[in-house]
TIGUDREN-27771 format. One record per residue (C-alpha): x, y, z; residue in three letters; chain; residue number from 1. Coordinates in Angstrom, 2 decimals. Layout:
BEGIN
       x       y       z rest kette  nr
       X       Y       Z  ALA     A NUM
...
//
This chain:
BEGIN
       x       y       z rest kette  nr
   55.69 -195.73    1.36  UNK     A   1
   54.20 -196.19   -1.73  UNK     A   2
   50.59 -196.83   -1.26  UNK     A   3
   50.17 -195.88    2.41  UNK     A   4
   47.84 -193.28    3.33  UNK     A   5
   48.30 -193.13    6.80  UNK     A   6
   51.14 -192.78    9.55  UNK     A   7
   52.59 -195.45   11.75  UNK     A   8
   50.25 -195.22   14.47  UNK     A   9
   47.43 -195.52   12.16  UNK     A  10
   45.69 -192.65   13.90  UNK     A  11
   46.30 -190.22   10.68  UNK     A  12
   44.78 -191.01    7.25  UNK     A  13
   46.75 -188.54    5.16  UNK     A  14
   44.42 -186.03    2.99  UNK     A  15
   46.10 -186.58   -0.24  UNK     A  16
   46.13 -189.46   -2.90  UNK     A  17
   49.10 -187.59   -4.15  UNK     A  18
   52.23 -190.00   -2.08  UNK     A  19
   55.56 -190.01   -4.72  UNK     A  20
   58.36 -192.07   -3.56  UNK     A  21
   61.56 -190.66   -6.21  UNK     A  22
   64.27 -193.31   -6.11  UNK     A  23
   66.78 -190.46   -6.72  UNK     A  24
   67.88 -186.38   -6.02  UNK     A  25
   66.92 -185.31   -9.57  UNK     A  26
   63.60 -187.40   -9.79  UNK     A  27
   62.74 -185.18   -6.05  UNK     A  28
   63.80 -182.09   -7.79  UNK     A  29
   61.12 -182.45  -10.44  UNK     A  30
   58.37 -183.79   -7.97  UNK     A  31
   59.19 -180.64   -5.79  UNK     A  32
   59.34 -178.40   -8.90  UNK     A  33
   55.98 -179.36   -9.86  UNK     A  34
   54.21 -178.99   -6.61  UNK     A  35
   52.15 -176.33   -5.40  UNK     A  36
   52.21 -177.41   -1.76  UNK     A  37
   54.91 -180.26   -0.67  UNK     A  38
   55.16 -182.37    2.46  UNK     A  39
   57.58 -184.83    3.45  UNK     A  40
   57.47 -188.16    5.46  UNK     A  41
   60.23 -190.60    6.98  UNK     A  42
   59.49 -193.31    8.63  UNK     A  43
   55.81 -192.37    9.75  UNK     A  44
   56.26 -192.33   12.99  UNK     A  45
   54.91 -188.66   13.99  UNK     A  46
   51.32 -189.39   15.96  UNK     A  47
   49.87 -185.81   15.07  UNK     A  48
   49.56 -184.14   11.60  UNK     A  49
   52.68 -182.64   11.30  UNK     A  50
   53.49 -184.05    7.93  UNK     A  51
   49.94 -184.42    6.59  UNK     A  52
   48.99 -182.13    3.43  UNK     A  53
   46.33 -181.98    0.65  UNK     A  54
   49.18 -181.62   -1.68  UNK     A  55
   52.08 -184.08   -2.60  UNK     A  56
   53.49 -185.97   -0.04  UNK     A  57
   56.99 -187.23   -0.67  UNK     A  58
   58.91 -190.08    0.87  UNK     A  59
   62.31 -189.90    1.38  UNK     A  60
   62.93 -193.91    1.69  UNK     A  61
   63.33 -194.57   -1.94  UNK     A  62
   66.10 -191.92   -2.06  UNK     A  63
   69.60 -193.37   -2.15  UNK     A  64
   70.45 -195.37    1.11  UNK     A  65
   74.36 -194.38    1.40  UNK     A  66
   76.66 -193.37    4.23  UNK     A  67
   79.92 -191.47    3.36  UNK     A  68
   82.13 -191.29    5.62  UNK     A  69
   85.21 -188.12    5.78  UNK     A  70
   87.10 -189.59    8.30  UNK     A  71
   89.25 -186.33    8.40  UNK     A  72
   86.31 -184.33    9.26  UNK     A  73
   85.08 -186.86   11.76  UNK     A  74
   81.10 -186.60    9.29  UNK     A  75
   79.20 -188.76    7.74  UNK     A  76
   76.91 -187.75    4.84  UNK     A  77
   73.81 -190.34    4.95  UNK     A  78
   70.56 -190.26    2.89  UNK     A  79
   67.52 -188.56    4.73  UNK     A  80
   65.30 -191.69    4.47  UNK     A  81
   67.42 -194.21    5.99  UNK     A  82
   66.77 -195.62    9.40  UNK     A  83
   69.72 -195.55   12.51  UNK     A  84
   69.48 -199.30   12.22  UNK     A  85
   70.40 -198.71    8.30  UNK     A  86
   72.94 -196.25    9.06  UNK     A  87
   74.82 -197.56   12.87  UNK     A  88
   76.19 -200.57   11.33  UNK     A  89
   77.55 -199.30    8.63  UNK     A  90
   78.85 -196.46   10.56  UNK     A  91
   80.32 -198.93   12.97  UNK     A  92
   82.05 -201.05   10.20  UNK     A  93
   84.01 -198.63    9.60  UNK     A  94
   85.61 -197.17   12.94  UNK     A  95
   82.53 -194.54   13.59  UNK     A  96
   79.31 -194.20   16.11  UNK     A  97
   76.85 -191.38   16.77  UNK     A  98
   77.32 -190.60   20.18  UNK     A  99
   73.51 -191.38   21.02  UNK     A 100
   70.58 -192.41   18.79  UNK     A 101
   66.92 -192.54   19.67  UNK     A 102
   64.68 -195.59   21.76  UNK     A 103
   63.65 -197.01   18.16  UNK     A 104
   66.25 -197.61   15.55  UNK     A 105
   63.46 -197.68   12.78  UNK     A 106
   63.11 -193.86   12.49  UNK     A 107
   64.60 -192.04    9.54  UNK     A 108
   67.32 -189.56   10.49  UNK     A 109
   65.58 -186.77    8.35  UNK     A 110
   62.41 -187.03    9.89  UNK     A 111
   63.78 -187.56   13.65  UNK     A 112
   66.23 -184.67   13.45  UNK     A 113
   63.61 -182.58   11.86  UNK     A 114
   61.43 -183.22   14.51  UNK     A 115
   63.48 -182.86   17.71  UNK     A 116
   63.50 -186.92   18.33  UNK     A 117
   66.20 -187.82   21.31  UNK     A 118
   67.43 -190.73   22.93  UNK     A 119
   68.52 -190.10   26.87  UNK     A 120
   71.36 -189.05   28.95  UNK     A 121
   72.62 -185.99   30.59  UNK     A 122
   75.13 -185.49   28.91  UNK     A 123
   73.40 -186.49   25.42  UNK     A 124
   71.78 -183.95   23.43  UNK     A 125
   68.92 -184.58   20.91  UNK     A 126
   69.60 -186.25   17.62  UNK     A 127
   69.23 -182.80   15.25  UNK     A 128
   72.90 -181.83   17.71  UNK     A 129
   74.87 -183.90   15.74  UNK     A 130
   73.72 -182.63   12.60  UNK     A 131
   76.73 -180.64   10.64  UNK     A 132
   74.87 -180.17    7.61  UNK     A 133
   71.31 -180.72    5.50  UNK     A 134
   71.00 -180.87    1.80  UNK     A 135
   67.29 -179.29    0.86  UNK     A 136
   65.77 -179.43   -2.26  UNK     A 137
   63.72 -175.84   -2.41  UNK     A 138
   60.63 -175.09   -3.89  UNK     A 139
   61.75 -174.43   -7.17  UNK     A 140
   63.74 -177.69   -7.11  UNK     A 141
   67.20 -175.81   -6.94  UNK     A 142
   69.33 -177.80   -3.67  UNK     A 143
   70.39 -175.71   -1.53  UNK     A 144
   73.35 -177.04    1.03  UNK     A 145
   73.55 -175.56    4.44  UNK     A 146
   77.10 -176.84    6.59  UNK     A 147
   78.45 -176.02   10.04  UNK     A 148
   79.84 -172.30   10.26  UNK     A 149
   76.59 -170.98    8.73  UNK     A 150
   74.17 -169.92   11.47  UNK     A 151
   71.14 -170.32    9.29  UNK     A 152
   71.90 -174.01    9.88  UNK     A 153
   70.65 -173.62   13.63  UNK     A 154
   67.15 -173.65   12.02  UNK     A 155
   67.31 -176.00    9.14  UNK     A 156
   68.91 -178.94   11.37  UNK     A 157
   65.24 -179.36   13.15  UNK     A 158
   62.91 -177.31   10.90  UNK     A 159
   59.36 -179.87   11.66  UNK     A 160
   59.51 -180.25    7.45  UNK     A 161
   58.94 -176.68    6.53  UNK     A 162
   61.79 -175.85    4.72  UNK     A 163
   62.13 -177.94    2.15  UNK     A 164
   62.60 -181.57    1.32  UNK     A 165
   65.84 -182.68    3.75  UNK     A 166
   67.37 -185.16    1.22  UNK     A 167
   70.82 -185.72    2.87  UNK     A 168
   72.23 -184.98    6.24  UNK     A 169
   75.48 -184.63    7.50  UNK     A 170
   76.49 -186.07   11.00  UNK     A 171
   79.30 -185.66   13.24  UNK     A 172
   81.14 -189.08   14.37  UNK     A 173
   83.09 -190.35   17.12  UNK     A 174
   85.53 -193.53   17.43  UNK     A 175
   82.98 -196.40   17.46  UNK     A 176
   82.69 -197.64   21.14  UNK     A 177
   80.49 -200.79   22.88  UNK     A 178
   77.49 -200.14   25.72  UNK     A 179
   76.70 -202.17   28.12  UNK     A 180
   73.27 -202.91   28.77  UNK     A 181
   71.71 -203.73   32.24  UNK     A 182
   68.13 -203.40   34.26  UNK     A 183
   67.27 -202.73   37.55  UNK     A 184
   64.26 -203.79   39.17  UNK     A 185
   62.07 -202.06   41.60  UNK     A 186
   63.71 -198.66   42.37  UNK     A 187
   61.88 -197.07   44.53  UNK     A 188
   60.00 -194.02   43.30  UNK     A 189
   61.36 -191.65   46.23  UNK     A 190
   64.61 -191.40   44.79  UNK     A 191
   63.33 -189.74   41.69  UNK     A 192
   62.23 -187.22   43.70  UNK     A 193
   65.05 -187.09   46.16  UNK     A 194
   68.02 -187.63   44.23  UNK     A 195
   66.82 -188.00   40.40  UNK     A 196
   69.35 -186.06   38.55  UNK     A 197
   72.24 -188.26   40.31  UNK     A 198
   70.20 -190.90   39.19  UNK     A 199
   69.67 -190.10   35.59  UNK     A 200
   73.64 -189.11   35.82  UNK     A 201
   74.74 -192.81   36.63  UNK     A 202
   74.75 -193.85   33.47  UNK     A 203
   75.48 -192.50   29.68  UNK     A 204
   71.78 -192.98   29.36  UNK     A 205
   69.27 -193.74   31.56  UNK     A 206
   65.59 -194.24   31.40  UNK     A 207
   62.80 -195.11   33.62  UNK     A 208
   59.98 -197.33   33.08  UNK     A 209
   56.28 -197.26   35.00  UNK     A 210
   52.96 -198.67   34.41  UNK     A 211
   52.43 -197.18   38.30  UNK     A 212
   51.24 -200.77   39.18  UNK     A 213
   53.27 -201.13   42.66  UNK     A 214
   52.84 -198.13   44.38  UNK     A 215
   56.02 -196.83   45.27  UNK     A 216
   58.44 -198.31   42.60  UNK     A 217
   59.50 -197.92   39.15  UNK     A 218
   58.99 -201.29   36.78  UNK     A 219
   62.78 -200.69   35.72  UNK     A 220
   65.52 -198.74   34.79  UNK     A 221
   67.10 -199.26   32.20  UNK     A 222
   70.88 -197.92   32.15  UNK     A 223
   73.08 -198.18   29.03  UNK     A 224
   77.09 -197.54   29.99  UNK     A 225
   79.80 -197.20   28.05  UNK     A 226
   82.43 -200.18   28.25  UNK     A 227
   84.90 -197.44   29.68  UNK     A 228
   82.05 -195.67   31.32  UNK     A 229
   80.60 -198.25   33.94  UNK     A 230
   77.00 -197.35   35.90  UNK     A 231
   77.22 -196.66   39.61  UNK     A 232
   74.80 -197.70   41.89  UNK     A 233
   71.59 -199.66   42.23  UNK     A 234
   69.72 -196.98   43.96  UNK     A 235
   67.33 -199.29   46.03  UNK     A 236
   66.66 -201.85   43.39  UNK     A 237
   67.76 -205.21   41.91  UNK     A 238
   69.59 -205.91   38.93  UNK     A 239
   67.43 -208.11   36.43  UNK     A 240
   69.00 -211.86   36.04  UNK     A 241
   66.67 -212.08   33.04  UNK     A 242
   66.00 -209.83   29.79  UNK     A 243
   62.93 -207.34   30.29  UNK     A 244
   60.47 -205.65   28.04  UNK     A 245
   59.94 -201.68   29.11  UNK     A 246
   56.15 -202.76   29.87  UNK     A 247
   56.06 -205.86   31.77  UNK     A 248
   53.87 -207.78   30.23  UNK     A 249
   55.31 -208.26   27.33  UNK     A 250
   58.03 -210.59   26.60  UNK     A 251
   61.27 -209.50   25.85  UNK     A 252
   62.45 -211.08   22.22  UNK     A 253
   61.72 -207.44   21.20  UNK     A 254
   64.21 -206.06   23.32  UNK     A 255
   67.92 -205.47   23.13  UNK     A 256
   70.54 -207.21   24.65  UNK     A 257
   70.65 -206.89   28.28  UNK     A 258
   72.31 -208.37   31.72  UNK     A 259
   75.14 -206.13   31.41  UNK     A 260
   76.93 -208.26   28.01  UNK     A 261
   78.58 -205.37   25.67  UNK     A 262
   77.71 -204.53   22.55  UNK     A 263
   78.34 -202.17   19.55  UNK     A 264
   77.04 -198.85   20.22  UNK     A 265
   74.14 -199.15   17.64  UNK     A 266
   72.41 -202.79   19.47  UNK     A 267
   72.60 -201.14   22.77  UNK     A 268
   71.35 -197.85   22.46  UNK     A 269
   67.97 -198.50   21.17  UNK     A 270
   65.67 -200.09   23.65  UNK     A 271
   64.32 -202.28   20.21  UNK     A 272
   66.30 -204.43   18.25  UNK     A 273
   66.29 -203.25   14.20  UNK     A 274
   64.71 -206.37   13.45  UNK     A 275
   61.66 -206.79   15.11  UNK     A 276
   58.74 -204.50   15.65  UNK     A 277
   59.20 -201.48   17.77  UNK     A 278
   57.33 -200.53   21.36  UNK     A 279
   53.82 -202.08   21.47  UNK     A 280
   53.08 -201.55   17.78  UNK     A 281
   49.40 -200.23   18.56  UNK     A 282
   49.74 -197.62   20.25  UNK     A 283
   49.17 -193.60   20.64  UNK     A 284
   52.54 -191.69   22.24  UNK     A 285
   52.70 -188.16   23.75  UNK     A 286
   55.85 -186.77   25.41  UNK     A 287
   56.16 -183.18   27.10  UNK     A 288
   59.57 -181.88   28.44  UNK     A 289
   60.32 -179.83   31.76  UNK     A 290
   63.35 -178.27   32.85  UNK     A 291
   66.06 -181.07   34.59  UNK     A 292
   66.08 -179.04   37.64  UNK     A 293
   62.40 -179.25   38.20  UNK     A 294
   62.38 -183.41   38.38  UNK     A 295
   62.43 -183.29   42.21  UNK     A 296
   58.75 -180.98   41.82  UNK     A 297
   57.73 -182.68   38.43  UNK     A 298
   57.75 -186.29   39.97  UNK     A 299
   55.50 -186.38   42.49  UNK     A 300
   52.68 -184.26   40.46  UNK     A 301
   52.80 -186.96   37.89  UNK     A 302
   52.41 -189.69   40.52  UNK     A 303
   49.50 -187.59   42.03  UNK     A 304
   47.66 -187.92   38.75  UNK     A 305
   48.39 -191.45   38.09  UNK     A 306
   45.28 -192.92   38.85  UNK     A 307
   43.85 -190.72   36.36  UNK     A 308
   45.70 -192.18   33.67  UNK     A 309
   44.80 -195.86   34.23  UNK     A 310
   42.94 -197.37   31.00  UNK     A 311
   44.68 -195.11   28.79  UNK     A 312
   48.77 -195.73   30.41  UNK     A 313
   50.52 -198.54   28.83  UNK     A 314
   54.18 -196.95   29.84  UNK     A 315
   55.83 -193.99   31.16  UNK     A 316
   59.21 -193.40   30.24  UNK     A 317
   61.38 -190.97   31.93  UNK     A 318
   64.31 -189.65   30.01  UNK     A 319
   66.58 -186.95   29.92  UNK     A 320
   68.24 -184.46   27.31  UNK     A 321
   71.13 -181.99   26.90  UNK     A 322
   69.95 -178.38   26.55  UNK     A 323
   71.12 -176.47   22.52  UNK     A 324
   70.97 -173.85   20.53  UNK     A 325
   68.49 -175.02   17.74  UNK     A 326
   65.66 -172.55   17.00  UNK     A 327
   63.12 -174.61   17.29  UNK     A 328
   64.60 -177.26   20.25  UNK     A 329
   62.18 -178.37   22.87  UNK     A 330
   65.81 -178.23   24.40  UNK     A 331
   66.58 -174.75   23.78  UNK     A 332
   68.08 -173.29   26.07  UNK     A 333
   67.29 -175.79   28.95  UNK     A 334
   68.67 -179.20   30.12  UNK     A 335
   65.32 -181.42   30.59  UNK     A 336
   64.11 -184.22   31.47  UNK     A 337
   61.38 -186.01   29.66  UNK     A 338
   57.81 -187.56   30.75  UNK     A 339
   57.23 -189.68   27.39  UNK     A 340
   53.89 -191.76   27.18  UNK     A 341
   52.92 -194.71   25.34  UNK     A 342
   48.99 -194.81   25.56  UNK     A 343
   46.31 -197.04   24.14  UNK     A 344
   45.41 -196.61   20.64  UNK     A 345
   42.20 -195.02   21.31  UNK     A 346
   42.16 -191.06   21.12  UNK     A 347
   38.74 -190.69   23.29  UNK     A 348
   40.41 -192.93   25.99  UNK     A 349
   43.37 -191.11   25.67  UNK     A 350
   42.22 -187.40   25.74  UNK     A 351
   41.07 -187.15   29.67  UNK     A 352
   44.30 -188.56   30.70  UNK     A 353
   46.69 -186.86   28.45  UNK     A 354
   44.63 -183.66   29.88  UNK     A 355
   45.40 -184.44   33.51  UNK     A 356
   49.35 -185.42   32.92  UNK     A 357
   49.88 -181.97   30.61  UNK     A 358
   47.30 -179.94   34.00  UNK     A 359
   49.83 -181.56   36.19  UNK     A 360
   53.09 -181.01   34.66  UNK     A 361
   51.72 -177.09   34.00  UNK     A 362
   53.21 -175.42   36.47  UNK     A 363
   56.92 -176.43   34.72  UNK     A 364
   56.46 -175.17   31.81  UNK     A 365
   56.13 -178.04   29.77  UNK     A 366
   57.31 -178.08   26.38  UNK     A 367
   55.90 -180.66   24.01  UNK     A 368
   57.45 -183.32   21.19  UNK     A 369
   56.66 -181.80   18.06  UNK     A 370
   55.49 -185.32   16.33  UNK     A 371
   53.23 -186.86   19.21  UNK     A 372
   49.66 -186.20   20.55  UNK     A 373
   49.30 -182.86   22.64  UNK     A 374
   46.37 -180.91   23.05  UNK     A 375
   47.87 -177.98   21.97  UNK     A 376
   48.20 -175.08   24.70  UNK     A 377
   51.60 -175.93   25.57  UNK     A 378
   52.99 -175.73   21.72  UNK     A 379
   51.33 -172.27   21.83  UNK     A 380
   53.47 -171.13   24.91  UNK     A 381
   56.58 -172.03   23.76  UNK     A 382
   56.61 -170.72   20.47  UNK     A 383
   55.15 -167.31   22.03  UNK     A 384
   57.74 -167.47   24.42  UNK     A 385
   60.55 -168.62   21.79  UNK     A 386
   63.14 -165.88   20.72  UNK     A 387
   63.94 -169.18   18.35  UNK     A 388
   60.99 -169.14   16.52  UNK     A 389
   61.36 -165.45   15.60  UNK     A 390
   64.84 -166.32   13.79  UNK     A 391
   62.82 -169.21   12.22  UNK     A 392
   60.68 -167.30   10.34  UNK     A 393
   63.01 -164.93    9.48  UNK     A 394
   64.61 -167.93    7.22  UNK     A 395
   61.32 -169.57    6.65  UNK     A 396
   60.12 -166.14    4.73  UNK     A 397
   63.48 -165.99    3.40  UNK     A 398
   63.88 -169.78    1.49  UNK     A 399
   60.41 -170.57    1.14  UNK     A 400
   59.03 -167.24    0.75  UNK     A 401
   55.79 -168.96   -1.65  UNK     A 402
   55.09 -171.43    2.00  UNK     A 403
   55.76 -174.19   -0.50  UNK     A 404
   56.36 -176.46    2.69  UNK     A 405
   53.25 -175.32    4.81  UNK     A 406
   50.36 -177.19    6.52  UNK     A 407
   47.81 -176.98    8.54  UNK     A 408
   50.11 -178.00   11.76  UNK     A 409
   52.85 -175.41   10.96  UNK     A 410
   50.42 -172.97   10.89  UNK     A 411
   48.35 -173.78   14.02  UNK     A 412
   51.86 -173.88   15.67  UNK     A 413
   52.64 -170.41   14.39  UNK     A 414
   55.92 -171.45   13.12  UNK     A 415
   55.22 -170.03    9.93  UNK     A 416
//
């Protein structure tokens, strides 16, 4: 990250010159020590200013990029910075797998636990759920280790940065397994309303695709099944004969394997293979979150204000998550289902139409993605309504008492 001054996206030019990259735990000690104000960054791949300070921003890639695995304890301890595509194969080398990791493999696991990031399936909970530890280095540069048993834990695991610097992370394993990957074409968009949840059940994940170009049916869905696990149904479609990109104009190099050939866990999870460039590339994302049990009402507000987003829609992807007991979960509490958005890369474009999908998914009570573009109200309703957030600042106040790891974003959110 060295050098950079803005995120991913583009669409955040960071407001300090102050970017340190330490290349080990004892060289972030001393940076942290020395700060007044510290923020830390992963990949880059938040769209809002949730890791942007005037103070030191750290990266966690140059930390050490190692995966140790206690096979007894069924763990892995992995280094914050590295990406799932830096940690799966190694994982899988040896005998291991996550049991779900998120759309792009080119996130860091600090940054996409932190942050609430998810992959889909019913039965799949966000990424944070398989955290069974975090290694934070505090604001006096003392580390502090938090491991399963220890309730404070149910904070740190997804704590949007504002804890301290997440340098390691421990992860609970299962026996490495294979997915198979397959498409379907043109499902018709009635059965999201009429029988969604069996439809986002048919698979160990499942996500749909729409640019809302054919009235009436979904571009694709995309359904990922265990080798052991197979998908049922084609619910009104056609299976693709050819590999697909989620938006269907693009080709599909991009994209990982498909037509049903199994795989290691790690290639077939992802909807992007590790090695080429993830989604669109240019590109704004929002994603809000309603309760699973509300698809049936959700689905046919959002196609209601469809025309409203043309100009500013490149792809909808619908998704869904296990409900937990994090603090600060989107998922708390609730099984959901997700409406995520991959817009243009133009904010004034975007704005109207982000404005009539969050007026339209309202009456659900949305919750949003921490790291993408919202317009705000709906992070203010959760965390009001959040008995999670309450505990959160309880530990906030108590290990970072000096709001070392503060910004402007945790702050507007109320968080801290």
């Amino acid at each position: 990250m060295s050098g950079v001054r803005t995120n991913w996206a583009g669409n955040i030019a960071y407001s300090t010159g102050d970017v340190r990259v330490p290349a080990s735990l004892e060289e972030l000690q001393e940076v942290v020590a020395g700060a007044t104000r510290v923020r830390a960054a992963g990949s880059g791949h938040s769209f809002n200013d949730l890791v942007d300070t005037d103070g030191t921003l750290v990266s966690t890639r140059g930390l050490p990029r190692e995966v140790e695995v206690d096979a007894e304890a069924r763990e892995a301890v992995v280094g914050a910075g590295m990406t799932y595509a830096e940690v799966g194969p190694l994982l899988h080398a040896q005998g291991w797998a996550l049991p779900n990791t998120g759309s792009l493999p080119h996130i860091s696991v600090g940054g996409a636990t932190a942050t609430g990031t998810h992959g889909s399936g019913v039965g799949n909970g966000c990424l944070a759920t398989s955290v069974s530890g975090v290694e934070l280095v505090m604001a006096d540069g003392e580390v502090l280790r938090l491991r399963a048993g220890d309730d404070d834990l149910r904070g740190a695991a997804l704590a949007l940065g504002s804890l301290g610097v997440v340098s390691r992370v421990w992860l609970r394993l299962e026996p490495t397994y294979d997915v198979a990957q397959d498409v379907l074409l043109d499902v018709p968009t009635s059965v999201v309303a009429e029988d969604g949840v069996a439809l986002m059940s048919s698979a160990h994940s499942i996500s749909l695709f729409t640019t809302f170009g054919t009235p009436g049916r979904l571009d694709s869905v995309w359904r990922k099944a265990r080798v052991d696990r197979p998908a049922t149904g084609t619910w009104g479609g056609r299976v693709a004969t050819v590999p697909v990109h989620p938006i269907p104009r693009l080709p599909a190099d991009a994209a990982t394997p498909q037509l049903g050939v199994p795989g290691p866990w790690h290639e077939r999870l992802p909807h992007f293979r590790a090695d080429h460039v993830p989604s669109v590339g240019d590109e704004l994302q929002s994603e809000m979150f309603v309760a699973l049990e509300d698809l049936s009402r959700a689905w046919p507000a959002v196609e209601a204000v469809a025309p409203r987003l043309a100009g500013a829609l490149q792809v909808m992807e619908v998704r869904t998550i296990a409900a937990d007991d994090l603090w600060l979960s989107p998922f708390r509490d609730r099984a959901s289902v997700a409406f995520h958005v991959t817009w243009v890369s133009d904010l004034d474009v975007v704005r109207p139409a982000l404005a009539a999908l969050e007026a339209a998914l309202a009456p659900f009570d949305p919750r949003p993605h921490w790291a993408k573009v919202s317009s705000g109200p709906d992070r203010e309703r959760f965390v009001e309504a959040s008995p999670g957030v309450r505990d959160f600042r309880a530990l906030a106040d108590r290990l970072d008492p000096d709001r070392c790891f503060v910004n402007p974003f945790v702050e507007r959110l109320g968080v801290r």
